[in-house]
C-alpha positions as CSV (number, residue, x, y, z in Angstrom):
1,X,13.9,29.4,34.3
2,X,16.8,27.3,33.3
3,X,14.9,24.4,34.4
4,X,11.6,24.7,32.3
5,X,14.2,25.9,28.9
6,X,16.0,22.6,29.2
7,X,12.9,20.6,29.7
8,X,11.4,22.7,27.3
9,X,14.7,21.6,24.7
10,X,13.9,18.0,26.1
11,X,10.8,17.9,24.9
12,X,11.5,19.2,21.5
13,X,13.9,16.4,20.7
14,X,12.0,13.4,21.8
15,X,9.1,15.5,19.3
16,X,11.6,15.4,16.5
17,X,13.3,11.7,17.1
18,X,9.5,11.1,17.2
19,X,8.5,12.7,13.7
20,X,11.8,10.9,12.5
21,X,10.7,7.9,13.7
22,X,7.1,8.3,12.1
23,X,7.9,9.9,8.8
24,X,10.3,6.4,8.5
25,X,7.3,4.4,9.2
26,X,5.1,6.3,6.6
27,X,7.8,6.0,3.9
28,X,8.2,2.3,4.1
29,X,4.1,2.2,4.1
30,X,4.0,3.9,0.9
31,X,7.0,1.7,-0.4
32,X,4.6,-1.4,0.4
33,X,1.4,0.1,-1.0
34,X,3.3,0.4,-4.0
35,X,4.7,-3.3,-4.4
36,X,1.2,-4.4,-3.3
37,X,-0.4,-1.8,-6.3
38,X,2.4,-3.8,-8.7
39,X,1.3,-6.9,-7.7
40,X,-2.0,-6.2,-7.9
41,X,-1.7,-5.2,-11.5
42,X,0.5,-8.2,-12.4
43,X,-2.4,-10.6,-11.3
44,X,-5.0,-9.2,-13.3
45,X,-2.7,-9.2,-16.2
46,X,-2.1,-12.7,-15.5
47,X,-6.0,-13.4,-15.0
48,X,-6.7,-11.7,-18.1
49,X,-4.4,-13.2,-20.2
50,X,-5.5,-16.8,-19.1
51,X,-9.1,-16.1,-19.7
52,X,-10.1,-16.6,-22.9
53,X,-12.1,-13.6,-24.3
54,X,-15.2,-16.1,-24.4
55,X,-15.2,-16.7,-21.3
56,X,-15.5,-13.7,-19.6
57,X,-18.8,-13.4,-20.9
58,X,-20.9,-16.1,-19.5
59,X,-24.2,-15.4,-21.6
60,X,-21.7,-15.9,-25.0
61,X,-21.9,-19.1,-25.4
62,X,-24.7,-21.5,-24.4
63,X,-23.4,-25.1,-22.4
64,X,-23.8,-27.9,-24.6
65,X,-26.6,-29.5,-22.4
66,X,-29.1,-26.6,-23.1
C-alpha cells in the first residue's frame, strides 16, 4: 500500500510539472499570436496608406494605351 501511494504521489507531480510546463508554453503562444496580430495590422496600415485610393480600384481609371 505504501508503495502504490508514493507512486501514486509520483505520478501526480510529474502531471503537475507537466501542466506547468504546458500552460508556460501556451502562454508564450498566445504572447506571439498577439505580436504576429500587431504586426499584421501594422502592414496593412502601411499598405493602405501607400496605395493611393485610385489604385485600389483597378477598373477606375483606364491605362493610357486604351
Amino acid at each position: 500500500m505504501e508503495s502504490r501511494l508514493n507512486e501514486l504521489e509520483a505520478k501526480i507531480s510529474l502531471a503537475e510539472d507537466l501542466l506547468d510546463a504546458l500552460n508556460t508554453t501556451v502562454y508564450r503562444q498566445q504572447q506571439q499570436i498577439e505580436t504576429l496580430q500587431q504586426e499584421v495590422r501594422d502592414l496593412r496600415r502601411q499598405l493602405r496608406d501607400a496605395v493611393p485610393a485610385d489604385a485600389a480600384d483597378p477598373g477606375a481609371e483606364v491605362p493610357p494605351h486604351y
